[in-house]
C-alpha positions as CSV (number, residue, x, y, z in Angstrom):
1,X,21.3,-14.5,-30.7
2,X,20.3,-14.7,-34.4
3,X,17.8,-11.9,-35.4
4,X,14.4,-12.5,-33.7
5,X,11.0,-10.2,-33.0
6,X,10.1,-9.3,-29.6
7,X,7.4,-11.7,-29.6
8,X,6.6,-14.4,-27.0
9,X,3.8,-16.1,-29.1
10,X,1.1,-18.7,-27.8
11,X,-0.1,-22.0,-29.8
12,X,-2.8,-22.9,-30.6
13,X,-2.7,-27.2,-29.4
14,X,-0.1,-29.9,-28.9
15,X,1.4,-29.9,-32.4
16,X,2.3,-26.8,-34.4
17,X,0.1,-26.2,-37.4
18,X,1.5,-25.7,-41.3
19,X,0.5,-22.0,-40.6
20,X,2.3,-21.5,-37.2
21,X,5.4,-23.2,-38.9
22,X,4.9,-20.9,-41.5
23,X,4.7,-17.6,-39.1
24,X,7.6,-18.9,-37.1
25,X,10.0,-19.4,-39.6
26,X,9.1,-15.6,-41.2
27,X,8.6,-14.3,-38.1
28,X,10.7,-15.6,-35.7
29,X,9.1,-15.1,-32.2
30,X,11.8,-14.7,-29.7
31,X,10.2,-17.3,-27.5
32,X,6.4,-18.9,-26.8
33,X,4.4,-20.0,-24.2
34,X,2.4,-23.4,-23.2
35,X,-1.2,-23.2,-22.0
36,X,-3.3,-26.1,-20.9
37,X,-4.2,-27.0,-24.9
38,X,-0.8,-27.2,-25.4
39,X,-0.2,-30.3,-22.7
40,X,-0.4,-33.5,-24.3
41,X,1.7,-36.5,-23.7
42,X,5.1,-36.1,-22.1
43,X,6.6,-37.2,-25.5
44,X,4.6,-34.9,-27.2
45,X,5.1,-31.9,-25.1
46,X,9.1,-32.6,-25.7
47,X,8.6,-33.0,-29.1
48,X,6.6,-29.7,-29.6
49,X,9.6,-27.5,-27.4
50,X,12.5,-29.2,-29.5
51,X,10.3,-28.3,-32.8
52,X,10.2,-25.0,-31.9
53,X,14.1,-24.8,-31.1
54,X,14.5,-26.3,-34.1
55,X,12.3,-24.0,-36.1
56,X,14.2,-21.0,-34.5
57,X,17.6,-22.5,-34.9
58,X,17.9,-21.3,-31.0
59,X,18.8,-23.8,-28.6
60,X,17.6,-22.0,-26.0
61,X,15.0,-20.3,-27.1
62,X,12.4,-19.4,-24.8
63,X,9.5,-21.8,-23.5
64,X,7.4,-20.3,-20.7
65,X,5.0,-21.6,-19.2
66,X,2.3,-21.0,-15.8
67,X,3.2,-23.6,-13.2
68,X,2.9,-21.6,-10.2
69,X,1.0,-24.3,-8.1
70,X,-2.8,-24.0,-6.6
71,X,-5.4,-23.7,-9.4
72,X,-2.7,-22.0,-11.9
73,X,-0.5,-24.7,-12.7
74,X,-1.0,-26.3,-16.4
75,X,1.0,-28.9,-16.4
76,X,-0.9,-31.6,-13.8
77,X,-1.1,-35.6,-13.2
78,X,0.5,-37.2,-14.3
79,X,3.1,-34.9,-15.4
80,X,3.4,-33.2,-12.4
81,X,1.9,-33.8,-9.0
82,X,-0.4,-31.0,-7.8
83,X,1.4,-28.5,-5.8
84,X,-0.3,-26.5,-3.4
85,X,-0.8,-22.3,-4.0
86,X,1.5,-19.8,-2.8
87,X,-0.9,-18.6,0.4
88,X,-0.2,-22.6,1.8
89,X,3.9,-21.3,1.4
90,X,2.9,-18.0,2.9
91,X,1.4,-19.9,6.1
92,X,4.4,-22.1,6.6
93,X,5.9,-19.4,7.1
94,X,4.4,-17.1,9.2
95,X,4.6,-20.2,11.8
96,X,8.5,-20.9,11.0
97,X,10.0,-18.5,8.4
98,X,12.7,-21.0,8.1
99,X,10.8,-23.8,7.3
100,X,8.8,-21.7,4.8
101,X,11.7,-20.2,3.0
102,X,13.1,-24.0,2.7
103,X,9.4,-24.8,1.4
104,X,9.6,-22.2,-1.2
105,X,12.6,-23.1,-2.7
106,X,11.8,-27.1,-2.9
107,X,8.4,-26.5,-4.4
108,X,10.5,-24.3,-6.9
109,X,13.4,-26.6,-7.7
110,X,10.6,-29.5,-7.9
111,X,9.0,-27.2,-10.8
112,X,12.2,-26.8,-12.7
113,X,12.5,-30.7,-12.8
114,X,9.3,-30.8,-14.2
115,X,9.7,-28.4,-16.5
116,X,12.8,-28.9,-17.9
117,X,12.5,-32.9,-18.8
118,X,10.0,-31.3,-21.0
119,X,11.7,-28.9,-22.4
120,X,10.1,-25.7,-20.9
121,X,12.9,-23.4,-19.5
122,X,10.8,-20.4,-18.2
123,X,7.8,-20.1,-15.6
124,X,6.1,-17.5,-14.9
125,X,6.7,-17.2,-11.3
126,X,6.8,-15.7,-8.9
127,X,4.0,-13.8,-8.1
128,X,5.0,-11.0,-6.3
129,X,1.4,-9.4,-6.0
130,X,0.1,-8.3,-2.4
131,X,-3.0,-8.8,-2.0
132,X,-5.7,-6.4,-0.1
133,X,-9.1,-6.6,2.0
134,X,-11.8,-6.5,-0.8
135,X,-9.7,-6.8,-3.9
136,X,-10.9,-9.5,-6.7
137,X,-9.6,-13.1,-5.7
138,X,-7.9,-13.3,-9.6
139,X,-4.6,-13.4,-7.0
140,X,-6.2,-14.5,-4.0
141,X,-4.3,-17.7,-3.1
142,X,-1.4,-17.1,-5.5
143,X,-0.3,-14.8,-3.3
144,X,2.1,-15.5,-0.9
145,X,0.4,-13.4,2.1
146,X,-0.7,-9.7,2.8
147,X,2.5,-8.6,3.5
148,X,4.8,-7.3,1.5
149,X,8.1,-8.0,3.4
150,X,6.8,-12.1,3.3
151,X,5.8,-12.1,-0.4
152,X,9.4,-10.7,-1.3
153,X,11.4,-13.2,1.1
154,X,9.3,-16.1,-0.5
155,X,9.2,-15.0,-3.8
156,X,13.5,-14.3,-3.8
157,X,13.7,-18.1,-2.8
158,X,11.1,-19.2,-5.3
159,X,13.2,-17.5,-8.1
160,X,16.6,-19.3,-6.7
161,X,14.6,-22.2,-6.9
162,X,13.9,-22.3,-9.9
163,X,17.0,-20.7,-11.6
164,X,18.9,-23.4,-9.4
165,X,17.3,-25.9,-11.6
166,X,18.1,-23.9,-15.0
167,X,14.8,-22.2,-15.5
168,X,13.9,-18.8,-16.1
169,X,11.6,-16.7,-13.3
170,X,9.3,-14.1,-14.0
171,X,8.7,-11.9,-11.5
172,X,4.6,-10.2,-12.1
173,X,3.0,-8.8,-12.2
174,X,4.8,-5.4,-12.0
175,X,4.3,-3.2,-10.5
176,X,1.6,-4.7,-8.8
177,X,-1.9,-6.5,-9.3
178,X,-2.9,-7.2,-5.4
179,X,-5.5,-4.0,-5.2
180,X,-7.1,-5.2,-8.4
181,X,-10.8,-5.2,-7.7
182,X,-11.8,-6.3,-11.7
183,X,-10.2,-9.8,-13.3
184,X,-7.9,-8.2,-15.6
185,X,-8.6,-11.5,-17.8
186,X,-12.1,-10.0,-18.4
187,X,-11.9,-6.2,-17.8
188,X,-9.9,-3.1,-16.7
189,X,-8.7,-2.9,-13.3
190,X,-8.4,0.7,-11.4
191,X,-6.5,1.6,-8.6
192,X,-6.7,4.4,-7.1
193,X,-4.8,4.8,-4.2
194,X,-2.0,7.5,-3.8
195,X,1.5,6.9,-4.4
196,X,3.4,7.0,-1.0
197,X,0.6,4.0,-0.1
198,X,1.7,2.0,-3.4
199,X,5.6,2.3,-3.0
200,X,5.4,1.1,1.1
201,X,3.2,-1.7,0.1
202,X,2.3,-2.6,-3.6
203,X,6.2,-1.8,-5.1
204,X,8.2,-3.3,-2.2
205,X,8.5,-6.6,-3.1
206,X,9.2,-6.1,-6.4
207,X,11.7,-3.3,-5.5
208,X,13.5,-6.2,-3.0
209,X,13.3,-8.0,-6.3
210,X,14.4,-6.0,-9.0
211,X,18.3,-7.5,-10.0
212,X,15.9,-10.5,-11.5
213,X,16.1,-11.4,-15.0
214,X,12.3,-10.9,-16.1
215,X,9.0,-9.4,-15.2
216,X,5.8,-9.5,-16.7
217,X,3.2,-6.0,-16.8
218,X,0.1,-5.7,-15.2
219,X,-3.3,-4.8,-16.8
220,X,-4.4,-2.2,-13.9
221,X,-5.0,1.2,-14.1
222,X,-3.1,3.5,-11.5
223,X,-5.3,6.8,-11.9
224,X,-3.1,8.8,-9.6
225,X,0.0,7.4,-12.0
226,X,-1.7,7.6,-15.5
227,X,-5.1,8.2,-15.4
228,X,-5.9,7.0,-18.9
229,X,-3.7,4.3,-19.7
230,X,-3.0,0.7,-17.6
231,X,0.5,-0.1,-16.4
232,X,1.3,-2.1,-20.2
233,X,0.5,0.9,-21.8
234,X,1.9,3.4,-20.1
235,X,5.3,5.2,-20.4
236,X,4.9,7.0,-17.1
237,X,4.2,3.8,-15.3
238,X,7.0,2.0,-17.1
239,X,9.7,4.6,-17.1
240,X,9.1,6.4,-13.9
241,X,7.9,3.7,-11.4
242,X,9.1,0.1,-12.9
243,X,12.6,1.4,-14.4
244,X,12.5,4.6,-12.1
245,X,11.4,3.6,-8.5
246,X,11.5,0.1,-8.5
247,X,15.0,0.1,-10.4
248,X,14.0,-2.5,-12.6
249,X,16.1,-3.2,-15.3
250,X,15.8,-6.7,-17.0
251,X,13.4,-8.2,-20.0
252,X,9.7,-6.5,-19.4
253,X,7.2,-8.5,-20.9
254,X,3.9,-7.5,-21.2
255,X,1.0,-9.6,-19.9
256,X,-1.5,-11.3,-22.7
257,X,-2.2,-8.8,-25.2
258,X,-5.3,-10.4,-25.8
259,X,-7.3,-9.8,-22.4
260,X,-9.8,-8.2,-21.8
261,X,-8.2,-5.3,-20.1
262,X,-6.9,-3.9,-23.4
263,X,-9.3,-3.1,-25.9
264,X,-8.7,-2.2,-29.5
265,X,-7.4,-3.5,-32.4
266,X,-4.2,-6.2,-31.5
267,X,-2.2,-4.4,-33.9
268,X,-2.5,-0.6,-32.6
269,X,-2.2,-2.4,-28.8
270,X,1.1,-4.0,-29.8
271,X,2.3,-0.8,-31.3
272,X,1.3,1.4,-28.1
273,X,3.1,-1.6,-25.9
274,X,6.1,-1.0,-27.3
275,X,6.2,2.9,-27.1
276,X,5.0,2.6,-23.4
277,X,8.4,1.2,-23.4
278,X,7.7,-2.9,-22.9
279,X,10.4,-5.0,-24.3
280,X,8.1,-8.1,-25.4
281,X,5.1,-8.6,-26.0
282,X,3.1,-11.7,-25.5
283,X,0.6,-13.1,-27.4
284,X,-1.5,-15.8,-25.6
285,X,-4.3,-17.2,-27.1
286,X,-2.8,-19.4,-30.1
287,X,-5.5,-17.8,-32.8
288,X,-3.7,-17.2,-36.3
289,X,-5.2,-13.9,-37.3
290,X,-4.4,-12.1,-33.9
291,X,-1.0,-13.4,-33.9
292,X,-0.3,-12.8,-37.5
293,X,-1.4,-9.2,-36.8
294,X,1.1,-8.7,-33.5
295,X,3.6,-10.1,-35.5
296,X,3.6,-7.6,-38.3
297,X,3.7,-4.9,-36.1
298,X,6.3,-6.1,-33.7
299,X,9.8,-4.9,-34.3
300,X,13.2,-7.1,-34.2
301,X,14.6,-7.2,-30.8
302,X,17.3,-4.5,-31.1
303,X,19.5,-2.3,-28.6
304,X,18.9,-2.2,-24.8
305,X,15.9,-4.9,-25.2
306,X,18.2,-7.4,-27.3
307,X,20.9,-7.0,-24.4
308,X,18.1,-7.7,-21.9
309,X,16.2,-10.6,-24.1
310,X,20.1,-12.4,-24.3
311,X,20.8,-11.6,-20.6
312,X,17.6,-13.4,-19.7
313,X,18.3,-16.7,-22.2
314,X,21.2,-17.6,-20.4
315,X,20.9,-16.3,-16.6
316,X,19.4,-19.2,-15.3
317,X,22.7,-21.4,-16.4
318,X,23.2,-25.1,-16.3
319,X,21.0,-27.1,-13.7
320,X,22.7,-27.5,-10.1
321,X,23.1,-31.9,-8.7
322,X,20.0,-32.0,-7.1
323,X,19.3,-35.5,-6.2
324,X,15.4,-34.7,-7.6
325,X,13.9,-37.9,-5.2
326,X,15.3,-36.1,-2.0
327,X,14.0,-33.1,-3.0
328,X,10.7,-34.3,-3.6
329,X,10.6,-36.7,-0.4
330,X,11.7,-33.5,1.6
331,X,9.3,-31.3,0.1
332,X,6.8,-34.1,1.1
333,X,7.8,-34.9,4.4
334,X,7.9,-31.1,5.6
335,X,5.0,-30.4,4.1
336,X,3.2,-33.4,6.0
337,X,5.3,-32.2,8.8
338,X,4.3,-28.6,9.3
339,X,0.7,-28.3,7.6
């Protein structure tokens, strides 16, 4: 890997500016990530991701995106057929776990083929978050169930889905958002439940998870963790329940530096998101003076986070023969079939 920051950075439309060319090229973002203003044309779309891998000189430089499915899912008719949310997974498979873990993966490897023709090699899935009675429906339906034991199993097929098809998963977000009763979009989020509750039900299905590549932070506030700083911004979380606990050891990412949940100036956030001990961070919203300002205080990807930033580039490998009509007729049919 040639010398890149530990920046996923966001765009701001379907073409890159003279200004974002300008911060990539002195930069150098590790990767970026697509959002709705992004999706143009197909041909656009590909020809934005191969300017970027040009611009980094990377050819597999990293182009995330969120296509979970539901009402999160950017890329839509007619680029991609609207796939149903994770809950619809979740309730497959309470009635035939077989059937829902064969769901799971199709809807999965059906994303990577509509991903990758684009050129977009990483989505942010899956969601491992378990929801609870009362919590704010920011997860909702993007969860695979209430369970913890049924959100792992699904969400360890979604992943092989998708890294069957040569994209990267991200697990999030760690080390859990399900209790959340704020949208983390727009404000804080608290928890405050005690510890033995949050490793038997909140940690558990990323714990199952944890030998996967990527993970992405989440905005809430654990007070009997670390009372005054959320999960992105904390090296108690980070070090003693994500690496500690849960045992994760791959790229951690933080979640978009620019929501609400964080508040301050961009530039002392990124610099407290990296000595809570994040790998990346990301960088949503596409606006030049924000990113400029993450950027110049975000350091070159060096050490244990450079081994984990080239671990995750290539862990996903080469596409597997998928004939990608069957898959989608099957997907179809035993959807039709068991809903």
């Amino acid at each position: 890997m040639s010398e890149s920051k530990a920046l996923i950075a966001g765009l701001s439309g379907t073409s890159l500016t003279v200004d974002e060319i300008a911060l990539i090229r002195d930069e150098r973002p590790w990767g970026f990530i697509l959002f709705a203003r992004n999706i143009g044309e197909a041909s656009e779309i590909s020809d934005l991701t191969a300017h970027l891998r040009d611009l980094t000189g990377r050819p597999r430089t990293p182009v995330f995106i969120d296509q979970e499915g539901g009402r999160v899912q950017r890329l839509r008719p007619p680029l991609a057929p609207n796939y149903p949310p994770a809950a619809e997974l979740g309730a497959i498979y309470r009635r035939d776990e077989e059937a829902g873990l064969r769901a799971a993966w199709l809807m999965s490897r059906l994303h990577a083929f509509d991903l990758m023709r684009l050129g977009i090699n990483a989505d942010c899935l899956p969601v491992l978050d378990v929801p609870v009675e009362g919590a704010h429906d920011v997860i909702g339906h993007r969860a695979y169930a209430s369970d913890p034991h049924i959100v792992a199993a699904l969400g360890r097929v979604a992943a092989e889905g998708l890294l069957s098809g040569g994209v990267l998963p991200v697990m999030k977000h760690i080390p859990g958002h399900g209790r959340a009763t704020a949208d983390t979009h727009k404000e804080l989020a608290k928890v405050d439940v005690p510890l033995s509750e949050l490793e038997v039900r909140d940690f558990l299905p990323f714990k199952a998870l944890a030998d996967l590549p990527a993970a992405m932070t989440a905005h809430v506030l654990f007070t009997t963790l670390d009372p005054a700083r959320p999960a992105t911004l904390s090296p108690t979380v980070i070090e003693t329940i994500i690496r500690g606990f849960i045992g994760f050891d791959g790229l951690l990412m933080s979640d978009d530096i620019g929501m609400k949940a964080l508040s301050g100036d961009c530039g002392d956030l990124t610099d407290a998101i990296f000595a809570a001990g994040c790998d990346v961070v990301l960088h949503c919203n596409g606006v030049m003076d924000e990113l400029s300002k993450v950027a110049a205080h975000t350091p070159v990807l060096a050490g244990k986070a450079k081994e984990r930033a080239e671990i995750a580039e290539v862990f996903a490998g080469e596409p597997d023969l998928s004939d990608e009509a069957e898959i989608r007729e099957e997907f179809q049919r035993f959807f039709e079939a068991v809903v």
